[in-house]
C-alpha positions as CSV (number, residue, x, y, z in Angstrom):
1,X,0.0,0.0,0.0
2,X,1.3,3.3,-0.7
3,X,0.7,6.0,1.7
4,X,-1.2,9.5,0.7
5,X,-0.4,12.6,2.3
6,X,-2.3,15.9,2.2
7,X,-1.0,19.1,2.7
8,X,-3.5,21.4,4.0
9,X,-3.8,25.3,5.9
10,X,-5.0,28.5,5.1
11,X,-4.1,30.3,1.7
12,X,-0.7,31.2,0.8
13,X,1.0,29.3,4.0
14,X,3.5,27.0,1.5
15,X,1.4,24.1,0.7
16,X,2.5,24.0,-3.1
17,X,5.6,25.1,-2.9
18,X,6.6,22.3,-0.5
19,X,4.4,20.2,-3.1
20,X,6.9,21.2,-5.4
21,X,9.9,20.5,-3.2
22,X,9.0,16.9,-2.3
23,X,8.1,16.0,-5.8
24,X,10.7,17.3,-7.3
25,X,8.5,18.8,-9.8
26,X,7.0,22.4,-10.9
27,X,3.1,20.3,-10.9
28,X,1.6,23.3,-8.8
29,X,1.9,26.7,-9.9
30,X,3.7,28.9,-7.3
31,X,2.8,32.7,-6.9
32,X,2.6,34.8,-4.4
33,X,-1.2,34.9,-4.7
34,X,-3.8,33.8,-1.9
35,X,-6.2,31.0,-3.2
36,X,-3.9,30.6,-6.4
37,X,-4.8,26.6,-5.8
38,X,-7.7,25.2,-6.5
39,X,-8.0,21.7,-7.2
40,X,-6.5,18.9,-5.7
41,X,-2.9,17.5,-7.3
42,X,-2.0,14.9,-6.9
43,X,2.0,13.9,-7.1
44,X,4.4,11.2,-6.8
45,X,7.5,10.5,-4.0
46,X,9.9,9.1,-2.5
47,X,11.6,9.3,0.8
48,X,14.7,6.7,1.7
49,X,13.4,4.5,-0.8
50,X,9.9,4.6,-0.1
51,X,7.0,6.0,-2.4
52,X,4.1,8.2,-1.3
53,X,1.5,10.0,-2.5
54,X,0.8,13.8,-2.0
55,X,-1.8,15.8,-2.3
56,X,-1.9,19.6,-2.7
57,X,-5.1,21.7,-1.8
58,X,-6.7,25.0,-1.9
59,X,-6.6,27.3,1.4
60,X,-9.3,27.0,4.1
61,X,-10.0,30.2,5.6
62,X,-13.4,29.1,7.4
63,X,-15.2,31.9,6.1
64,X,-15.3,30.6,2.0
65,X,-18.6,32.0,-0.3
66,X,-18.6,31.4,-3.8
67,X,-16.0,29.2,-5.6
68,X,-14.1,29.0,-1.9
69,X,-16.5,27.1,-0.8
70,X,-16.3,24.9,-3.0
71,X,-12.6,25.0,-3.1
72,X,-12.5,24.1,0.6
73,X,-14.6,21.3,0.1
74,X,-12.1,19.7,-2.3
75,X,-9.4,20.2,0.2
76,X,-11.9,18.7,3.1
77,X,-12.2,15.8,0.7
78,X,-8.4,15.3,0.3
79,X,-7.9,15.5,4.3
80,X,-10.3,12.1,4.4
81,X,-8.7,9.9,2.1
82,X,-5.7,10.5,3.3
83,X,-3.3,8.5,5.6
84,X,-1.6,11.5,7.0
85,X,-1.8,15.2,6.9
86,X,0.6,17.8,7.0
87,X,-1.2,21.0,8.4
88,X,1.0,24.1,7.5
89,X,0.9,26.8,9.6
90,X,2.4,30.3,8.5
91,X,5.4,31.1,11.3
92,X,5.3,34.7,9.9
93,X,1.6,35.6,10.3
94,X,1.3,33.5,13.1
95,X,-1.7,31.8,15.4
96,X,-5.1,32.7,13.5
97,X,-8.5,32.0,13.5
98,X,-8.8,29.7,10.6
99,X,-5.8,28.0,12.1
100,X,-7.9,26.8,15.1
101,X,-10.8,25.9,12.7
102,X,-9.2,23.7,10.6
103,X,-7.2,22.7,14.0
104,X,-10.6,21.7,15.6
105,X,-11.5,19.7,12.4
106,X,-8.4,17.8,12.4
107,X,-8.8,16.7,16.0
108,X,-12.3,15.1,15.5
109,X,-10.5,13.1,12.6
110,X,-8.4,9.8,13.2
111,X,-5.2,10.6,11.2
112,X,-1.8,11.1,11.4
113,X,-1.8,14.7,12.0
114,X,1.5,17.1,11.8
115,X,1.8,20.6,12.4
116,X,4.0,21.9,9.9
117,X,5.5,25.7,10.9
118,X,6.4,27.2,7.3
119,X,8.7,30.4,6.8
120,X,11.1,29.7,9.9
121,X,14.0,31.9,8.5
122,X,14.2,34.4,10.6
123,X,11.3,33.4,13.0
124,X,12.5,33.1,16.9
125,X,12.0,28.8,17.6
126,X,10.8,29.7,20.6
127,X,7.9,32.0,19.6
128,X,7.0,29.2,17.4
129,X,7.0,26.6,19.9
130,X,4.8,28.9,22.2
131,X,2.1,30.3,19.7
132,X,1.3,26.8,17.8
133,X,1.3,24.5,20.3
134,X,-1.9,26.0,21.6
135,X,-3.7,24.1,18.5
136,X,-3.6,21.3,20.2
137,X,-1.4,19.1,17.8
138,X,1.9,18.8,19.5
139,X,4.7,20.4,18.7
140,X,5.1,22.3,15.4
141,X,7.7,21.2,13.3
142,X,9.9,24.4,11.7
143,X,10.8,24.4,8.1
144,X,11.0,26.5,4.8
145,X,9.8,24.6,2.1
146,X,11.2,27.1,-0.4
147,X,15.4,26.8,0.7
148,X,14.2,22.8,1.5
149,X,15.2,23.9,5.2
150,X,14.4,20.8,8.0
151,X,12.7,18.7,5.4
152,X,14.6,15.7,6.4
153,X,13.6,16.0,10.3
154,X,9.9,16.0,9.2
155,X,10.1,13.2,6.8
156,X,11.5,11.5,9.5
157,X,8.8,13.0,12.2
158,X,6.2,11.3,9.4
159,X,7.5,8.1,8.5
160,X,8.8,7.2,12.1
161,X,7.6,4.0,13.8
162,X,4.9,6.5,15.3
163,X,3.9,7.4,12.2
164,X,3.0,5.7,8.5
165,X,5.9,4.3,8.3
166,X,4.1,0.4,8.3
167,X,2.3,2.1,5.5
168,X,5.0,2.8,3.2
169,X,5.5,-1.3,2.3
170,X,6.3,-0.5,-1.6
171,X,9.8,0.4,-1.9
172,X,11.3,1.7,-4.9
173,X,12.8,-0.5,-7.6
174,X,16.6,-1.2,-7.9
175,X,18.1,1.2,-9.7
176,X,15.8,4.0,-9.0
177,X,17.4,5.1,-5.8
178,X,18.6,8.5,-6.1
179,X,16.5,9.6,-9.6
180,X,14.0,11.8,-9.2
181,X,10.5,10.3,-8.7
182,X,7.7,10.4,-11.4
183,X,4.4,12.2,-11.1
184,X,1.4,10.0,-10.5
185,X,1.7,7.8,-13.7
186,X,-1.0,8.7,-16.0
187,X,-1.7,5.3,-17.8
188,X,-3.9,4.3,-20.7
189,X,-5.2,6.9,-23.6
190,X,-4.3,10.2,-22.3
191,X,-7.4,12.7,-22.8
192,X,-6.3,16.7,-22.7
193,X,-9.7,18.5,-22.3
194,X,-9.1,22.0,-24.1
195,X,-11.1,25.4,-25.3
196,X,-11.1,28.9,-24.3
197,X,-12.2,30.0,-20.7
198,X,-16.1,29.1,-19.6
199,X,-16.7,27.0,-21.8
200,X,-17.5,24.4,-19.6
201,X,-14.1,22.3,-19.5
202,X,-14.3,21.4,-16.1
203,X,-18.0,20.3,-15.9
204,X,-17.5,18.1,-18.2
205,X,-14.2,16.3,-17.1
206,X,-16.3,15.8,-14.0
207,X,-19.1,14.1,-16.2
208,X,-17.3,11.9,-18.0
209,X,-15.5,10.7,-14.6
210,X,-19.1,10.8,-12.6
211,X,-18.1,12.7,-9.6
212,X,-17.2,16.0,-8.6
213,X,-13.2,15.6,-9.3
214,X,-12.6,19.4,-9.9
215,X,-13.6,22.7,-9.0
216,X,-16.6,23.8,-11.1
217,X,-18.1,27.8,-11.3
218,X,-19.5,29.8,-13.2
219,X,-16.5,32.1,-13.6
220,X,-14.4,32.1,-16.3
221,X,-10.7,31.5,-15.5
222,X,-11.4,29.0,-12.1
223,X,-9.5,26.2,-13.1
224,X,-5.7,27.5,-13.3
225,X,-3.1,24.5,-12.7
226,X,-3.5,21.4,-15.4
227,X,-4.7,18.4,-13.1
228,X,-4.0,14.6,-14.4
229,X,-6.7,12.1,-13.3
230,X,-6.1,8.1,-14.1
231,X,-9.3,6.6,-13.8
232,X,-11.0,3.0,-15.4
233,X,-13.8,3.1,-17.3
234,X,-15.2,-1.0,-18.4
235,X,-11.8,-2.0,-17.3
236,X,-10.0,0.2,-20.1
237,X,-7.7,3.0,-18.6
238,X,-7.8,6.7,-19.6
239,X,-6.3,9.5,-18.4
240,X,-8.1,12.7,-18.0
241,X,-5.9,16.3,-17.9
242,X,-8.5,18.8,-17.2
243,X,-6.9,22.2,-18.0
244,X,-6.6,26.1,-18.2
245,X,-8.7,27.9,-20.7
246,X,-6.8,29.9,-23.2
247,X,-7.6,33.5,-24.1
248,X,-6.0,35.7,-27.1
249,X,-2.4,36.6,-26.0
250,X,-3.3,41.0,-25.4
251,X,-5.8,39.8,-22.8
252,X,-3.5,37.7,-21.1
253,X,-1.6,40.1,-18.5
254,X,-1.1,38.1,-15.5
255,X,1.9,36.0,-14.6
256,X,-0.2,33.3,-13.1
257,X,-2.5,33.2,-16.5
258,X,0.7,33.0,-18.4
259,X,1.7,29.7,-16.4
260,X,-1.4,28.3,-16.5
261,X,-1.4,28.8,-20.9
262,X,2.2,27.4,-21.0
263,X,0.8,24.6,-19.3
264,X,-2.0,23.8,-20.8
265,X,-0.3,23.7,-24.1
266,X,2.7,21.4,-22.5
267,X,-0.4,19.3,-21.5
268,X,-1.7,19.1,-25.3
269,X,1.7,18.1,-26.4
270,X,1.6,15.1,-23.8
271,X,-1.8,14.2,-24.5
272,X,-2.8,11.4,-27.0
273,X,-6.2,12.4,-27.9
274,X,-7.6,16.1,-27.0
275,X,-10.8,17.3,-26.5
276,X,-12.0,20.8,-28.1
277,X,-14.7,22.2,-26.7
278,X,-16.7,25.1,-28.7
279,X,-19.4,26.7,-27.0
280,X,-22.2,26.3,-29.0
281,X,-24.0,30.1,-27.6
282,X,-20.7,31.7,-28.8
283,X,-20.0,29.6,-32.1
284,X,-16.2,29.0,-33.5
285,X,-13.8,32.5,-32.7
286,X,-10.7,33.7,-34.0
287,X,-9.2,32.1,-30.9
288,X,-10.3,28.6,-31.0
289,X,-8.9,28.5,-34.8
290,X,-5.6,29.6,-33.2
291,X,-6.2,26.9,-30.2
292,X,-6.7,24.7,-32.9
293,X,-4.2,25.3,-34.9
294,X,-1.6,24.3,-32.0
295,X,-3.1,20.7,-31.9
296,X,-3.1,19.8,-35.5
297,X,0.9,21.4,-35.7
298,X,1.3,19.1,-32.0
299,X,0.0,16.1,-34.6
300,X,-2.6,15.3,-31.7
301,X,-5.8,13.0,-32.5
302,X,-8.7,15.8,-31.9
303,X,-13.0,15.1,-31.6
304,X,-14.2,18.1,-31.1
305,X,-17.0,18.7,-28.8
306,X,-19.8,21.4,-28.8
307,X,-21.2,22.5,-25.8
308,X,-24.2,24.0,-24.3
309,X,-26.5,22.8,-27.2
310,X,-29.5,21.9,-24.9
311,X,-32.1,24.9,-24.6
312,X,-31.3,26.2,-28.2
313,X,-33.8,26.6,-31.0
314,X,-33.6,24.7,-34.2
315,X,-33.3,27.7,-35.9
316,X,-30.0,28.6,-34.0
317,X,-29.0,24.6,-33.8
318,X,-28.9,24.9,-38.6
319,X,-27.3,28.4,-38.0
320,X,-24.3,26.6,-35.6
321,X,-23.9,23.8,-37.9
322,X,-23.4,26.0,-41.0
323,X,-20.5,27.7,-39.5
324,X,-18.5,24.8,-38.0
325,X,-18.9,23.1,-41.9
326,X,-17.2,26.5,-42.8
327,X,-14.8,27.8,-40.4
328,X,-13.4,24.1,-39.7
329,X,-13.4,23.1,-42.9
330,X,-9.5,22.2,-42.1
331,X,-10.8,19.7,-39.2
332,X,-12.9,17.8,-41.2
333,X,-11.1,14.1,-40.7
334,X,-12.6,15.1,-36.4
335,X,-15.4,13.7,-35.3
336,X,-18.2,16.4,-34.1
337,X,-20.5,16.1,-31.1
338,X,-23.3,18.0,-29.7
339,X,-23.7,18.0,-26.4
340,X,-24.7,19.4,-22.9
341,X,-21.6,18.6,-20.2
342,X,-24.2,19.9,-17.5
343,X,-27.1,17.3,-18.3
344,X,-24.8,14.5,-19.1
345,X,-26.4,15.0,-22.9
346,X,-23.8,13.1,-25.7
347,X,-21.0,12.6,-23.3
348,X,-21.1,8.8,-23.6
349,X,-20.8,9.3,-27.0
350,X,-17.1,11.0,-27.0
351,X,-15.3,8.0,-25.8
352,X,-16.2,5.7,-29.4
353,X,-14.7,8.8,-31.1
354,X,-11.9,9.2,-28.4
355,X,-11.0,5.2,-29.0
356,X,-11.0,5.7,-32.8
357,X,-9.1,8.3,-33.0
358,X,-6.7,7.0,-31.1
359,X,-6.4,3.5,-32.5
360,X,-5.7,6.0,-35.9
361,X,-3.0,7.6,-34.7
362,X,-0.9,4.4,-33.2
363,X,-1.7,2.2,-36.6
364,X,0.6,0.3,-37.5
365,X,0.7,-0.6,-40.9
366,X,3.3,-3.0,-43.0
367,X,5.5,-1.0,-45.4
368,X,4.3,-3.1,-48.6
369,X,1.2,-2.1,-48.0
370,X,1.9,1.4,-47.7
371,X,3.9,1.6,-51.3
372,X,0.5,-0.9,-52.5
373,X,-1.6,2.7,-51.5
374,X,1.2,4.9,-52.9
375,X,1.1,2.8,-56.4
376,X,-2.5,2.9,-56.6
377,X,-3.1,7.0,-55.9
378,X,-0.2,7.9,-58.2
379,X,-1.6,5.1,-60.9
380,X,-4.8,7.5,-60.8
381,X,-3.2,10.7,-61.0
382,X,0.5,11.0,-61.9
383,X,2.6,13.9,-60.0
384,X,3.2,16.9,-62.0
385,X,6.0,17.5,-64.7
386,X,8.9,19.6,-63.2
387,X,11.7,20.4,-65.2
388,X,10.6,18.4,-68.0
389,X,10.6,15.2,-66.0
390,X,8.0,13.8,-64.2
391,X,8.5,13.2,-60.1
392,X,8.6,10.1,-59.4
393,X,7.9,8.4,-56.2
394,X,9.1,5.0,-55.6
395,X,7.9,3.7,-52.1
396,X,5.9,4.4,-48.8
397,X,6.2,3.5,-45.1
398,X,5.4,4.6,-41.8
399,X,7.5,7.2,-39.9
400,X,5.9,7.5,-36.3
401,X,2.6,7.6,-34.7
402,X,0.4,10.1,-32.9
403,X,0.3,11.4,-35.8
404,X,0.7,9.0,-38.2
405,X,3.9,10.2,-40.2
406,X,4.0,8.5,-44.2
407,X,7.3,8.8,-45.3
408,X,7.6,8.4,-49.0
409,X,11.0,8.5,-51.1
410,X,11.3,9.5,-55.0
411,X,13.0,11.8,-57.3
412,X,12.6,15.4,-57.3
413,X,10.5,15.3,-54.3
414,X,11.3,18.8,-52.9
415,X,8.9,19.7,-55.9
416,X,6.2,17.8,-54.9
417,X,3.4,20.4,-55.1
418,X,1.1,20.9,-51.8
419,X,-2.0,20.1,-53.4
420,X,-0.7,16.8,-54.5
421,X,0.7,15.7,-51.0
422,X,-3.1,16.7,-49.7
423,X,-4.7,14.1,-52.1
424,X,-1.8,11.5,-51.1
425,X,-2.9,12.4,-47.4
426,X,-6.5,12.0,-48.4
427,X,-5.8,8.4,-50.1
428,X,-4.1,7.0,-47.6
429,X,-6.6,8.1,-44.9
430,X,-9.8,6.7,-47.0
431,X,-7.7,3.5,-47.7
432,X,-6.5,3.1,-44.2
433,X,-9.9,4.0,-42.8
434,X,-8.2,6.6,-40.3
435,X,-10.1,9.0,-38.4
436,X,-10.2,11.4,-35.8
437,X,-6.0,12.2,-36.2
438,X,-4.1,14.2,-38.7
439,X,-1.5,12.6,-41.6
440,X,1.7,14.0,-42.1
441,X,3.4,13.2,-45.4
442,X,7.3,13.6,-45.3
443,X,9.0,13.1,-48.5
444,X,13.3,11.7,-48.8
445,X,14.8,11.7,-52.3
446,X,17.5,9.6,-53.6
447,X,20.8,11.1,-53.6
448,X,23.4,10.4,-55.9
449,X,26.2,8.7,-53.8
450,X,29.2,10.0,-56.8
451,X,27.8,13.4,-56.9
452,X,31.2,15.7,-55.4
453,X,33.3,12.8,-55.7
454,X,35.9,14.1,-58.0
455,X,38.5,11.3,-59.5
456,X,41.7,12.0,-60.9
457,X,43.1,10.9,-64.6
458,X,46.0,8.8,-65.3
459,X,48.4,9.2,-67.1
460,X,47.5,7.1,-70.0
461,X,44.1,9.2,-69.7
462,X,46.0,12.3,-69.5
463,X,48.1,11.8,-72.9
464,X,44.9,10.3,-74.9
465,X,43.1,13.7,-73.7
466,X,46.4,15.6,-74.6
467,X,46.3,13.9,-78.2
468,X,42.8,14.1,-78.5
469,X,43.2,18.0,-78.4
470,X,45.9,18.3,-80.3
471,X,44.3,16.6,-82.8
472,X,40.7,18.9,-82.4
473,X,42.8,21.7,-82.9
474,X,44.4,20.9,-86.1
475,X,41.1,19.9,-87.7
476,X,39.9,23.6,-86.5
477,X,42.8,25.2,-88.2
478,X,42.2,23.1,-91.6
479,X,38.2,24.2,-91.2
480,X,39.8,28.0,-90.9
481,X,42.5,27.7,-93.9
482,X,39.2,26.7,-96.0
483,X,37.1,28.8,-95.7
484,X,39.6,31.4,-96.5
């Protein structure tokens, strides 16, 4: 069994930034911003050989309305599945009021509890000693997760015989001792969930998962960090990666909306299959081509999902439809689906187009069979004449996956006009019934091995040249002395 941990307190007291520390990781964005987390993350570690799971949450103040609310209640939620919890305590700010509250919850629970004294540098011990012990929890224990000051001792304080230590029975594999740990392995097909801000992201990662995994509010711009979440579903895994929405670059002016862009488009990149979602009230912007644009250059499988659709007019419903067939015209190998994330309307539906897509972009496909497809389009219509020759192309096979890269070789092919290599990307994807992922054709020509290889003459060859001359030069002069 491998012990979780939870790191909880009141806003901006260090939780993620000792997240960071003992996962060896940058997972949680780190700002000094009260109530920048909001979710739970989850990460991977290790301590002396032994793995762990941690959990970063959102503050608790005591007195949450609104989206804190339900921020606290993710964090309440984290404090009961967990084995032990580190309760962080600002050393700076000192003893307050939502200190004793979440103190008085703690107590009522039956966990390992340890108060955790952040920001020591500078503090007097003894002041510490005398201002948190009144919580009730024992003695704090002092550190500063950002200079990694006494993280040791409280590993130590944690893991001891009277702690988890009986917990921690699934030691790290041979050979692994020393490297940094991994973050929580996201296994299976790895879903990115993507689209500008309010669309409803978030509501419908926790639909497809049926339970309330992430913060959800009618706000645009609540979710901030990019949260991985393995999960089953009929015994096949997936992994979800619910993340920030992305508006146009001029409105983007704070340094915590900037990290939470960059990360959502490292989380594209590291996804297999993502998830657009268009709300279907707004139509397609001038943003979500430029979103979109970034998956198809990624080579990512896409289905693209529509939002909001319930409570819309059939009128409206023919006016929506018109303009994706238009203004995605470039998308048109992804599957398109209608549906409501709030009512659960569709959602089902996404994972048949999810599992296609996917299965087209990790096809594997036997290089005769490939230069079989190539014979047949180019039987049907011949490249074009350049430099009065015709290209030729010779032979096809397969690159890479996710996306499926085609590499065929041939002469001349840096001429290969575009609009040819889209029909031999449309061939190959009709023929090879892929769908859902984008082709990428990469041409290699034949080089000719001799070409600035430069041989010397003998010097038999030299004197038959020399003669040869000679001779052409006397015939010149006879030509000359006749026509005079």
């Amino acid at each position: 069994m491998v012990p979780v941990i939870a790191l909880v307190g009141r806003p901006n007291v260090g939780k993620s930034t000792l997240f960071n520390r003992l996962t060896k990781s940058r997972d949680a964005i780190v700002a000094d911003v009260a109530g920048l987390t909001r979710d739970r993350q989850y990460g991977e570690a290790s301590w002396q050989g032994q793995r762990y799971i941690l959990v970063d949450t959102g503050g608790i103040s005591g007195d949450e309305q609104g989206l804190d609310m339900i921020m606290a209640g993710q964090s309440l939620q984290a404090i009961e599945e967990a084995d032990a919890v580190l309760f962080l305590v600002d050393s700076r700010a000192g003893r307050t009021a939502a200190d004793e509250l979440i103190a008085q919850h703690l107590r009522k629970r039956n966990k390992h509890t340890y108060l955790i004294a952040n920001k020591i540098d500078g503090a007097d011990q003894d002041s510490i000693q005398g201002e948190f012990s009144k919580l009730g929890l024992g003695s704090p224990i002092g550190i500063a997760a950002a200079h990694g000051r006494n993280i040791n001792p409280m590993l130590e304080m944690v893991f001891g015989e009277n702690g988890i230590g009986s917990l921690a029975q699934e030691p790290l594999a041979e050979g692994e001792e020393g490297k940094a740990p991994r973050i929580v392995e996201a296994i299976g097909t790895k879903i990115a969930v993507i689209g500008r801000p309010n669309v409803g992201k978030s509501t419908l990662v926790n639909r497809m998962l049926g339970e309330d995994r992430v913060v959800v509010f009618d706000q645009a711009g609540t979710t901030r960090d990019t949260i991985y979440i393995p999960y089953e579903r009929f015994e096949k895994p997936y992994t979800l990666i619910d993340t920030a929405g992305v508006r146009k670059r001029g409105r983007v002016s704070e340094a915590v909306e900037k990290f939470s862009v960059i990360k959502t488009l490292q989380a594209i990149e590291d996804s297999n299959v993502v998830i657009f979602v268009i709300d279907a009230r707004e139509g397609v912007v001038e943003q979500d081509l430029h979103l979109l644009g970034f998956v198809l250059d990624a080579g990512r499988a896409l289905v693209i999902a529509v939002n909001k659709w319930d409570g819309m007019d059939e009128r409206e419903k023919d006016y929506v439809k018109i303009e994706l067939q238009r203004r995605l015209i470039f998308a048109q190998f992804a599957d398109l689906h209608f549906i409501s994330a709030l009512h659960g309307s569709g959602v089902g539906l996404l994972y048949k187009s999810v599992d296609k897509a996917f299965a087209s972009a990790m096809t594997k496909v036997p290089t005769n069979r490939m230069t079989q497809i190539l014979e047949d389009a180019v039987a049907n219509h011949q490249p074009p004449v350049v430099n009065s020759r015709r290209i030729k192309l010779r032979y096809a096979h397969l690159g890479g996956s996710n996306p499926p890269i085609i590499i065929i070789h041939g002469n001349q092919v840096e001429n290969v006009p575009q609009s040819y290599t889209k029909y031999l990307e449309n061939t190959f994807r009709k023929v090879l019934g892929m769908a859902g992922t984008p082709i990428r054709v990469e041409y290699k020509g034949g080089e000719n091995p001799f070409a600035d290889r430069k041989t010397g003459l003998t010097d038999r060859q030299v004197n038959k040249k020399r003669r040869l001359m000679s001779h052409h030069k006397k015939e010149e002069k006879k030509r000359k002395d006749k026509k005079r």
